[in-house]
C-alpha positions as CSV (number, residue, x, y, z in Angstrom):
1,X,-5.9,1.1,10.9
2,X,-7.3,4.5,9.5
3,X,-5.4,7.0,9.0
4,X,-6.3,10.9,10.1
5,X,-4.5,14.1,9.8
6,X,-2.2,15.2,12.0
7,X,-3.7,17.7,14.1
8,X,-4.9,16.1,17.2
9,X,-7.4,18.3,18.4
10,X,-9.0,18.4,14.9
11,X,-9.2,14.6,15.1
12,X,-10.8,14.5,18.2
13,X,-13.3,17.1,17.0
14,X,-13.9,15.0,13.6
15,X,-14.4,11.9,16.1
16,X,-16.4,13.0,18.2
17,X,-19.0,14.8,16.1
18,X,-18.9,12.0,13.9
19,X,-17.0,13.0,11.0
20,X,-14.8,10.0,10.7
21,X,-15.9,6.9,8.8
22,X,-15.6,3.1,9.5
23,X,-13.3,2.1,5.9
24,X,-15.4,-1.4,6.0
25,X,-18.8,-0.8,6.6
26,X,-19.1,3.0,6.1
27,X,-20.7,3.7,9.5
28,X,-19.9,6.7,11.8
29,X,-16.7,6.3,14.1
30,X,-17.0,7.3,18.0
31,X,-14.0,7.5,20.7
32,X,-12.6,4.4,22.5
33,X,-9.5,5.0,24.6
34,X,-6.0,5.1,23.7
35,X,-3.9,2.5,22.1
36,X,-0.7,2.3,24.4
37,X,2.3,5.4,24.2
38,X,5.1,4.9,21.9
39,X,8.0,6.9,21.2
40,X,8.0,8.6,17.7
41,X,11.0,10.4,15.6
42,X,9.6,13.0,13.7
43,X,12.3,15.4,12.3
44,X,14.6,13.9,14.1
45,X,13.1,14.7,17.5
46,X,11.3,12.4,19.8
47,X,7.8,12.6,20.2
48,X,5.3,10.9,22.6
49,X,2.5,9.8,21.3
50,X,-0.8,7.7,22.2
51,X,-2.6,6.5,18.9
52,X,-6.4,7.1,19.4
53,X,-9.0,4.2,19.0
54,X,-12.4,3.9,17.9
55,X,-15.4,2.2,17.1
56,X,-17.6,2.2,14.4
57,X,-21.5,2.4,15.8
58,X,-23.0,0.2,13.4
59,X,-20.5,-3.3,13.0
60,X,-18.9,-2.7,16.1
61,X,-15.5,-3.1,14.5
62,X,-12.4,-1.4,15.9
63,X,-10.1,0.5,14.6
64,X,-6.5,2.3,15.6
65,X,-6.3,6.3,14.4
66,X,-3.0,6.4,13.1
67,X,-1.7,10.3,11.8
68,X,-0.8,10.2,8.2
69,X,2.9,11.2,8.8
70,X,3.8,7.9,10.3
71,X,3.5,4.4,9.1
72,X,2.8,1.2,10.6
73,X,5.2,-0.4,12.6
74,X,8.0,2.4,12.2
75,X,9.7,4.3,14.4
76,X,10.8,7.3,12.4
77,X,8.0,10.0,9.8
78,X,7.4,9.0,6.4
79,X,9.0,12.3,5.6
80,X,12.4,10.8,6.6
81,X,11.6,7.1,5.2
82,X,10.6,8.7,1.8
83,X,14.0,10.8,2.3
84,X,16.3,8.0,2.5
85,X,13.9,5.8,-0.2
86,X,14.4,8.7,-2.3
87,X,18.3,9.2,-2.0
88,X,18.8,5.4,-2.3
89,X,16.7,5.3,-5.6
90,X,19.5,8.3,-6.6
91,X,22.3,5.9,-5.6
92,X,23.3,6.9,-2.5
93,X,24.3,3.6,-0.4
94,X,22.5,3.1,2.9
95,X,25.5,3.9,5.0
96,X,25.7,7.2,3.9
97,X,22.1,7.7,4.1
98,X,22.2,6.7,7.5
99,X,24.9,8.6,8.6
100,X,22.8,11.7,7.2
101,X,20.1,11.2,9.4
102,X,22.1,10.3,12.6
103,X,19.8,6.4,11.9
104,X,21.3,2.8,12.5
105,X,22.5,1.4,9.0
106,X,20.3,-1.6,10.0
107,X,17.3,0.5,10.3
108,X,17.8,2.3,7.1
109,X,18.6,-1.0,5.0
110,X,15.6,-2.3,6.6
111,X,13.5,0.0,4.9
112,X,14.9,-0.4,1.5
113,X,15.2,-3.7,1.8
114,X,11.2,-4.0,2.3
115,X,10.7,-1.5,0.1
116,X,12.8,-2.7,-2.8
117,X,10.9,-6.0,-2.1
118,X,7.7,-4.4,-2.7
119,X,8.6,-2.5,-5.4
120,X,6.4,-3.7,-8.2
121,X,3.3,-3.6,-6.1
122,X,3.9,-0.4,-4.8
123,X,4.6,1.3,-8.1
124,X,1.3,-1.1,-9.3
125,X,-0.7,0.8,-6.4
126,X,0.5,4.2,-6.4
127,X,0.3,3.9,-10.5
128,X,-3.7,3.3,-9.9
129,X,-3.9,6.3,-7.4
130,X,-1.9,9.1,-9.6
131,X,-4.4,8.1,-12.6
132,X,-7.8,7.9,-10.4
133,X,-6.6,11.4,-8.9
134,X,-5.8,13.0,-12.3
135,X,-7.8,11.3,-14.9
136,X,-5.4,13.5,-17.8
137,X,-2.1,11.6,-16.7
138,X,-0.4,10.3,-19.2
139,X,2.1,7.1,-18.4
140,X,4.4,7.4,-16.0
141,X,8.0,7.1,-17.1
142,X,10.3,4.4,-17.1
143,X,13.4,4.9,-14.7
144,X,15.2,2.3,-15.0
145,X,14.7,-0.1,-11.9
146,X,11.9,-1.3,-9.8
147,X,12.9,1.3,-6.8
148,X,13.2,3.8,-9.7
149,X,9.3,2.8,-11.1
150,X,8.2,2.8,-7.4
151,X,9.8,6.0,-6.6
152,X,8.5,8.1,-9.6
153,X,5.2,6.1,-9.4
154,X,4.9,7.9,-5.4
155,X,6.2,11.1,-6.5
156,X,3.5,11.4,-9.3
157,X,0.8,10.5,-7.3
158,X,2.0,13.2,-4.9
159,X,1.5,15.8,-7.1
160,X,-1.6,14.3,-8.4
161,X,-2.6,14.6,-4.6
162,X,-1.7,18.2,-4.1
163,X,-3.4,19.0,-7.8
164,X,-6.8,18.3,-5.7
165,X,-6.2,18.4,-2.3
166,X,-3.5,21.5,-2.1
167,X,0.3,21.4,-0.8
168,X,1.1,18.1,0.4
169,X,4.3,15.8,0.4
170,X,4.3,13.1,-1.7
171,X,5.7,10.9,1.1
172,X,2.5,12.0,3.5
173,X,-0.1,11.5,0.4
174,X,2.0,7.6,0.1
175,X,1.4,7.2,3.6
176,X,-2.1,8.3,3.5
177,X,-3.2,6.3,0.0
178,X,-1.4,3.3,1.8
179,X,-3.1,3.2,5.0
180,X,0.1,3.4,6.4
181,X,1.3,0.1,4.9
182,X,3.9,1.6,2.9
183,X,6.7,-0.8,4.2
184,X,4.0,-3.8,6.5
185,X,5.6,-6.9,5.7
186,X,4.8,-8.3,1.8
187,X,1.5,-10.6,3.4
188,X,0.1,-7.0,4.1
189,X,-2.0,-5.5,1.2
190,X,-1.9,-1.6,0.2
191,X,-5.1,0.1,1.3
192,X,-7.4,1.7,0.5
193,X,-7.8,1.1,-3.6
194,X,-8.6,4.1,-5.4
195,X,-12.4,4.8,-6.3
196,X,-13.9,5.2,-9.5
Protein backbone atom coordinates (compact mmCIF):
# COMPACT_ATOMS: atom_id res chain seq x y z
CA UNK A 1 0.00 0.00 0.00
CA UNK A 2 1.39 3.61 -0.80
CA UNK A 3 -0.38 6.17 -0.28
CA UNK A 4 -0.80 9.32 -3.00
CA UNK A 5 -2.58 12.46 -2.98
CA UNK A 6 -5.88 12.83 -3.83
CA UNK A 7 -5.98 14.21 -7.15
CA UNK A 8 -6.29 11.50 -9.59
CA UNK A 9 -5.08 12.94 -12.58
CA UNK A 10 -1.99 14.28 -10.74
CA UNK A 11 -1.34 10.71 -9.70
CA UNK A 12 -1.54 9.33 -12.89
CA UNK A 13 0.87 12.02 -14.20
CA UNK A 14 3.38 11.34 -11.12
CA UNK A 15 2.97 7.47 -12.24
CA UNK A 16 3.42 7.64 -15.31
CA UNK A 17 6.43 9.96 -15.67
CA UNK A 18 7.88 8.12 -12.87
CA UNK A 19 7.64 10.32 -9.97
CA UNK A 20 6.31 7.79 -7.59
CA UNK A 21 8.69 5.55 -5.57
CA UNK A 22 8.66 1.78 -4.66
CA UNK A 23 8.69 2.38 -0.31
CA UNK A 24 10.95 -1.07 -0.22
CA UNK A 25 13.47 -0.85 -2.67
CA UNK A 26 13.34 2.73 -3.79
CA UNK A 27 12.85 2.04 -7.51
CA UNK A 28 10.62 3.97 -9.95
CA UNK A 29 6.78 2.94 -9.88
CA UNK A 30 4.98 2.37 -13.48
CA UNK A 31 1.00 1.75 -14.00
CA UNK A 32 -0.62 -1.72 -13.65
CA UNK A 33 -4.37 -1.73 -13.87
CA UNK A 34 -6.93 -1.16 -11.44
CA UNK A 35 -7.52 -2.81 -8.17
CA UNK A 36 -11.36 -3.66 -8.16
CA UNK A 37 -14.32 -0.54 -7.53
CA UNK A 38 -15.50 0.00 -4.13
CA UNK A 39 -17.90 2.33 -2.73
CA UNK A 40 -16.34 5.16 -0.65
CA UNK A 41 -18.21 7.79 1.90
CA UNK A 42 -16.39 10.82 1.77
CA UNK A 43 -18.34 13.78 3.39
CA UNK A 44 -21.01 11.82 3.80
CA UNK A 45 -21.59 11.22 0.00
CA UNK A 46 -20.84 8.11 -1.88
CA UNK A 47 -18.09 7.90 -4.10
CA UNK A 48 -16.90 5.34 -6.65
CA UNK A 49 -13.74 4.59 -6.74
CA UNK A 50 -11.02 2.19 -8.38
CA UNK A 51 -7.63 2.16 -6.36
CA UNK A 52 -4.75 2.30 -8.90
CA UNK A 53 -1.88 -0.34 -8.99
CA UNK A 54 1.55 -0.42 -9.81
CA UNK A 55 4.77 -1.94 -10.14
CA UNK A 56 8.01 -0.96 -9.13
CA UNK A 57 10.60 -1.56 -12.41
CA UNK A 58 13.44 -2.79 -10.55
CA UNK A 59 12.02 -5.70 -7.69
CA UNK A 60 8.97 -6.23 -9.45
CA UNK A 61 7.02 -5.77 -6.31
CA UNK A 62 3.45 -4.58 -6.38
CA UNK A 63 1.76 -2.17 -4.82
CA UNK A 64 -2.05 -0.67 -4.35
CA UNK A 65 -2.17 3.41 -4.71
CA UNK A 66 -4.33 4.24 -2.03
CA UNK A 67 -5.42 8.46 -1.66
CA UNK A 68 -4.35 9.78 1.61
CA UNK A 69 -8.00 10.67 2.72
CA UNK A 70 -9.03 7.03 3.19
CA UNK A 71 -7.59 4.25 5.21
CA UNK A 72 -7.30 0.70 4.74
CA UNK A 73 -10.11 -1.33 5.03
CA UNK A 74 -12.66 1.57 5.81
CA UNK A 75 -15.50 2.60 4.30
CA UNK A 76 -15.92 6.18 5.41
CA UNK A 77 -12.62 9.44 4.95
CA UNK A 78 -10.25 9.81 7.73
CA UNK A 79 -11.73 13.26 7.99
CA UNK A 80 -14.92 11.64 9.51
CA UNK A 81 -12.99 8.70 11.50
CA UNK A 82 -10.64 11.40 13.05
CA UNK A 83 -14.10 13.37 13.76
CA UNK A 84 -15.71 10.87 15.72
CA UNK A 85 -12.00 9.68 17.35
CA UNK A 86 -11.79 13.21 18.26
CA UNK A 87 -15.31 13.74 19.82
CA UNK A 88 -15.06 10.38 21.71
CA UNK A 89 -11.62 11.38 23.16
CA UNK A 90 -13.96 14.73 24.38
CA UNK A 91 -16.49 12.28 25.93
CA UNK A 92 -19.01 12.15 23.61
CA UNK A 93 -20.43 8.38 23.72
CA UNK A 94 -20.47 6.48 20.33
CA UNK A 95 -24.23 6.62 20.05
CA UNK A 96 -24.29 10.15 19.77
CA UNK A 97 -21.40 10.33 17.55
CA UNK A 98 -23.06 8.15 15.39
CA UNK A 99 -26.26 9.59 15.24
CA UNK A 100 -24.20 12.92 14.20
CA UNK A 101 -22.91 11.45 11.23
CA UNK A 102 -26.09 9.51 10.08
CA UNK A 103 -23.21 5.99 10.82
CA UNK A 104 -24.22 2.53 12.42
CA UNK A 105 -23.25 2.66 16.18
CA UNK A 106 -21.50 -0.60 15.28
CA UNK A 107 -19.35 1.02 12.74
CA UNK A 108 -18.44 3.97 14.92
CA UNK A 109 -17.55 1.68 18.10
CA UNK A 110 -15.67 -0.24 15.73
CA UNK A 111 -13.30 2.38 15.22
CA UNK A 112 -12.74 3.39 18.69
CA UNK A 113 -12.73 0.23 19.77
CA UNK A 114 -9.46 -0.45 17.41
CA UNK A 115 -8.30 2.61 18.04
CA UNK A 116 -8.51 2.75 21.78
CA UNK A 117 -6.73 -0.69 21.43
CA UNK A 118 -3.94 0.84 19.68
CA UNK A 119 -3.61 3.64 21.55
CA UNK A 120 -0.11 3.44 23.02
CA UNK A 121 1.40 2.62 19.69
CA UNK A 122 -0.26 5.13 17.85
CA UNK A 123 0.54 7.97 20.27
CA UNK A 124 4.35 5.97 20.28
CA UNK A 125 4.29 6.54 16.31
CA UNK A 126 2.76 9.75 15.75
CA UNK A 127 5.03 10.98 18.97
CA UNK A 128 8.22 9.98 16.57
CA UNK A 129 6.70 11.78 13.52
CA UNK A 130 5.71 15.33 15.27
CA UNK A 131 9.47 15.39 16.61
CA UNK A 132 11.28 14.18 13.29
CA UNK A 133 8.99 16.90 11.47
CA UNK A 134 9.72 19.70 13.97
CA UNK A 135 13.07 19.03 15.58
CA UNK A 136 12.09 22.25 18.28
CA UNK A 137 9.03 20.28 19.84
CA UNK A 138 9.10 20.19 23.12
CA UNK A 139 7.00 17.09 24.91
CA UNK A 140 3.76 16.57 24.14
CA UNK A 141 1.28 16.88 26.95
CA UNK A 142 -0.23 14.57 29.06
CA UNK A 143 -4.14 14.28 28.67
CA UNK A 144 -5.11 12.08 30.78
CA UNK A 145 -5.93 8.67 28.92
CA UNK A 146 -4.42 6.66 26.26
CA UNK A 147 -7.10 7.95 23.56
CA UNK A 148 -6.29 11.40 25.07
CA UNK A 149 -2.16 10.70 24.48
CA UNK A 150 -3.09 9.28 21.05
CA UNK A 151 -5.30 12.08 20.11
CA UNK A 152 -3.03 15.06 20.99
CA UNK A 153 -0.04 12.88 19.86
CA UNK A 154 -2.06 13.11 16.01
CA UNK A 155 -3.11 16.48 16.36
CA UNK A 156 0.58 17.66 17.05
CA UNK A 157 2.02 15.93 14.36
CA UNK A 158 -0.61 17.58 12.21
CA UNK A 159 0.57 20.82 12.75
CA UNK A 160 4.04 19.73 12.62
CA UNK A 161 2.97 18.48 9.10
CA UNK A 162 1.34 21.70 7.88
CA UNK A 163 4.54 23.74 9.58
CA UNK A 164 6.48 22.10 6.49
CA UNK A 165 4.27 20.91 4.13
CA UNK A 166 1.36 23.93 4.27
CA UNK A 167 -2.46 23.51 5.30
CA UNK A 168 -3.29 20.10 5.89
CA UNK A 169 -5.68 18.11 8.37
CA UNK A 170 -4.18 16.45 10.99
CA UNK A 171 -6.41 13.45 10.22
CA UNK A 172 -5.12 13.37 6.37
CA UNK A 173 -1.26 13.86 7.62
CA UNK A 174 -2.30 10.58 10.31
CA UNK A 175 -3.44 8.82 7.35
CA UNK A 176 -0.62 9.62 5.22
CA UNK A 177 2.38 9.01 8.07
CA UNK A 178 0.41 5.75 8.65
CA UNK A 179 0.30 4.30 5.40
CA UNK A 180 -3.19 4.11 5.81
CA UNK A 181 -3.00 1.80 8.82
CA UNK A 182 -4.43 4.08 11.17
CA UNK A 183 -7.12 1.50 12.48
CA UNK A 184 -5.47 -2.28 10.37
CA UNK A 185 -6.05 -4.81 12.87
CA UNK A 186 -3.11 -4.63 16.00
CA UNK A 187 -0.77 -7.53 13.78
CA UNK A 188 -0.48 -4.57 11.30
CA UNK A 189 2.54 -2.27 11.90
CA UNK A 190 2.32 1.73 11.41
CA UNK A 191 4.32 2.77 8.30
CA UNK A 192 6.39 4.40 7.08
CA UNK A 193 8.83 5.36 10.30
CA UNK A 194 9.99 8.79 10.26
CA UNK A 195 13.57 9.51 8.72
CA UNK A 196 16.41 11.01 10.36
Amino acid sequence: MLMVGTDGAAVECDLAGGGLVCPFCGGVLGPLGHGRARTLRRGGVDERARPRRSRCRSCAGTHMLLAECWLVRRRDDVETIGAAIADNAAGVGHRRIASGLGRWPDTVRAWLRVFRARAEAIRSHFTRWAHALDADLGPIGDRGSALGDAVEAVAVAGRAAAQRWGPVSPWVVASRLSGGALLCNTSAPLSPRPVS
